[in-house]
C-alpha positions, 0 to 999 in steps of 0.5 A: 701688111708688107706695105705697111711694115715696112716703113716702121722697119726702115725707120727702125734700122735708121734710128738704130744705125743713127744711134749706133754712129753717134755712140762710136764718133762719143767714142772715137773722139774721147780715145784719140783726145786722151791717146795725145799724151801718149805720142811719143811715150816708150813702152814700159812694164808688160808693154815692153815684154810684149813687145819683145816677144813680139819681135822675137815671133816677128824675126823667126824665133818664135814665142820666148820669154820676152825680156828675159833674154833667152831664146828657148820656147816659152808658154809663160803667157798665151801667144795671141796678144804677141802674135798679133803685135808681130804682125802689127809690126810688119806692116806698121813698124815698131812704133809705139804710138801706131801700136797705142793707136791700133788698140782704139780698134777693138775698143771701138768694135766693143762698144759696137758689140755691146750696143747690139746686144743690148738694143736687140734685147731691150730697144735701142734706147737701152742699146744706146745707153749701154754704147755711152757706158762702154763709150765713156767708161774711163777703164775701157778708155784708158786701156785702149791705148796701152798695149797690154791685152786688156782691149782685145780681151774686152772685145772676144768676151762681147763676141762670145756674148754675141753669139750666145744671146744670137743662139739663145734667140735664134736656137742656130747650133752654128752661133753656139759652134761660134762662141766656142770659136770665140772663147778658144780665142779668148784662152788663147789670149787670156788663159783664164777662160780655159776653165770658165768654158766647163761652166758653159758646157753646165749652163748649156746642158742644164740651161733646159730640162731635155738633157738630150736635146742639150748634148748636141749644142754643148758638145758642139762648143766643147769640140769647137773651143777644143780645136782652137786651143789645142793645136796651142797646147801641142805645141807646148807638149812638144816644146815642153815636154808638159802639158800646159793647155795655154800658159804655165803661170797659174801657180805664179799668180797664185803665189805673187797674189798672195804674196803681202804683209800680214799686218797690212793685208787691206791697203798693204801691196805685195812688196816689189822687192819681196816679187822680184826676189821670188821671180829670180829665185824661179828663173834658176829653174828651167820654165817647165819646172817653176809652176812646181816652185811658185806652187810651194811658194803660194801654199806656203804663203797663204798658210802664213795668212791663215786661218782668216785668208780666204776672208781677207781675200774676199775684201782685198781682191775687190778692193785691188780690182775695183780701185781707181789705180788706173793704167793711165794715172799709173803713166802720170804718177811715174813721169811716163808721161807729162801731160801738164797739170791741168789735164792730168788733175781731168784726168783724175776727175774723169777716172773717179766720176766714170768709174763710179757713174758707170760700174755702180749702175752695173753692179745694180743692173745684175741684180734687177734687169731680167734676161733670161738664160744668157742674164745666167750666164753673164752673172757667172761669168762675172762671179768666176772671174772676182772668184779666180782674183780672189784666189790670186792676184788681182790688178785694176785692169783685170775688170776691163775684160767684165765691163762688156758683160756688164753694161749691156744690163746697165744700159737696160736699168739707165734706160728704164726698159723693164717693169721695176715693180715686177722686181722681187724686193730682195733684187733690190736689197741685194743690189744695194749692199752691192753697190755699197760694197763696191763703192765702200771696200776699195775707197781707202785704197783708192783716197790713198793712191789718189790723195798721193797723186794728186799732191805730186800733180804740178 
């Protein structure tokens, strides 16, 4: 039997490392053509705060305020991004073309994540069809060379899906103790995935009917998230004298996402003036004390929108998240970068064709691929986070961090690795006003922004 096993395993393993490799050079290549306009470009908006903090970690002054000036302590936002940047900057420099260029990394180990993921559970097929999405998928390529966290967040939520489609698999309690390793590293990189580790320890407790059996695993996750994150949150008690388990900004996003005209709450922006008046007024209050302001500030203007609010948020937060304001586009419409007309209308066309070709099988693979427990898992994971953009503000590059979870499905549907007529008809009715929605709630924003730039274009 061996004998004849092993052959067919050999060959699988090669089609799968074939496969695998083809997918990486697609996304290697289309990284490095769409980095070029980049060289030489400085870095601008949270890029540079993050680069100040950086330096300030890389000189011995530790985790500040950034661009503020200031030298006191900071928890304003998770360390892991600028701690990073600081080592990059020691062995590389302070460039910012070798920092853009340091981003494809993790882009490319995403891409290499969500291929395994997606082979071992519906073939390599749907393996590879799920490798092109993250390979070609404008949003992923475009903030693999901004250095913001977008790239690294993408890259810890794929691992922590790893593991748990690994523990799911396998029942090993030690890819479960992982995953909890993962997500500590991803709160500490984004601070939202604090909270979404409590609906894990739900979805492991409940996941089968032997509570029992269950607290183990879920108890296992909770100590091993809880030991990456709270030696974090020591540090900003002790510095503080406040307990912030990761970032002391809820209440500002919060406040600045709620923070828009009434009488244009649809394709009306939060006024930059309006923002940067209330960041001043906070910065008259020491850090530990302006959570408290911006509180009183969100409760104050989502009162003001009342008694329609959470239902205006509901169609203005997809349309800010799911919009076509790319970080890239943002770098051309600004004259941060000049990459000659020409290029910058492909690049339009690139961002508006990849974004739909890509996120509209998605958005249909949640509702029909079959995929068990972690299927679950992944399906609240992508509702908790449009749930916590809802609520607060909401920017294109906060959907990068979904587009792993999702296109391990959408492989799956493009590859048409699962019985269609077992599909219940209310899956695919579901699937339809989603796809519709996501299509139709930010298009005027995003013919707004895109008429506009492509006028300025040349």
């Amino acid at each position: 039997m061996a004998s004849l096993t092993q052959p067919a395993a050999s060959r699988a393993s090669s089609e799968w490392r074939l496969r695998l490799g083809v997918v990486l050079l697609i996304a290697l290549g289309l990284r490095l053509i769409t980095l070029s306009p980049f060289l030489g470009a400085k870095a601008v908006f949270d890029e540079a705060y993050y680069l100040s903090v950086a330096s300030d970690i890389r000189e011995g002054r530790g985790h500040t305020n950034g661009l503020s000036g200031s030298e006191e302590p900071s928890a304003g936002k998770p360390p892991l991004y600028p701690a990073l940047l600081a080592g990059l900057q020691m062995l590389w420099g302070r460039d910012p073309t070798l920092l853009r260029s340091f981003q494809i990394v993790p882009s490319l180990i995403t891409v290499a994540l969500v291929f395994s993921m997606a082979a071992r559970r519906y073939g390599t097929r749907a393996g590879l069809a799920s490798g092109l999405f993250c390979a070609l998928s404008p949003s992923l390529v475009h903030y693999s060379h901004l250095i913001w966290p977008e790239s690294l967040a993408a890259l810890l939520v794929a691992l922590f899906f790893w593991f748990v489609e690994r523990y799911d698999r396998l029942g090993r309690l030690r890819d479960i103790a992982l995953a909890g390793v993962v997500l500590g590293v991803s709160a500490l990189n984004k601070g939202v995935w604090v909270y979404f580790g409590v609906l894990v320890i739900g979805w492991l407790l409940f996941r089968k009917r032997d509570l029992r059996a269950a607290a183990a695993p879920a108890a296992l996750f909770a100590v091993a998230a809880a030991v990456v994150i709270l030696p974090w949150t020591a540090r900003n008690h002790r510095e503080l004298d406040r307990v912030v388990l990761v970032a002391n900004q809820t209440w500002f996003a919060i406040a600045v996402g709620n923070l828009y005209p009434v009488d244009d709450w649809y394709l009306g922006s939060t006024p930059k003036r309006e923002r940067q008046l209330l960041m001043a007024a906070a910065n008259q209050y020491p850090e530990f004390e302006r959570e408290d302001f911006y509180r009183e500030v969100a409760l104050q203007v989502i009162g003001d929108h009342q008694p329609w609010w959470i239902f205006q948020k509901m169609v203005r937060a997809p349309a800010a998240l799911y919009g076509l304001e790319s970080g890239q586009l943002r770098f051309v419409e600004n004259g941060w970068i000049d990459p000659g007309p020409t290029v910058s209308r492909a690049l339009v066309v690139y961002d508006v064709l990849g974004h739909y070709a890509t996120l509209i099988p998605a958005v249909v693979a949640l509702w029909v691929i079959p995929g068990g427990p972690v299927k679950w898992l992944a399906v609240l994971a992508v509702l908790y986070l449009n749930g916590i953009h809802v609520l607060a503000n909401a920017f294109p590059r906060y959907h990068v961090v979904m587009l792993p979870i999702v296109f391990t499905y959408a492989g799956a549907l493009a590859a048409r690795s699962f019985d269609a007529k077992q599909v219940a008809t209310w899956r695919w009715v579901g699937a339809a006003a989603s796809a519709a929605a996501f299509v139709l709630i930010p298009l005027p924003r995003s013919l707004a922004y895109l008429s506009g730039l492509w006028a300025g274009i040349g």
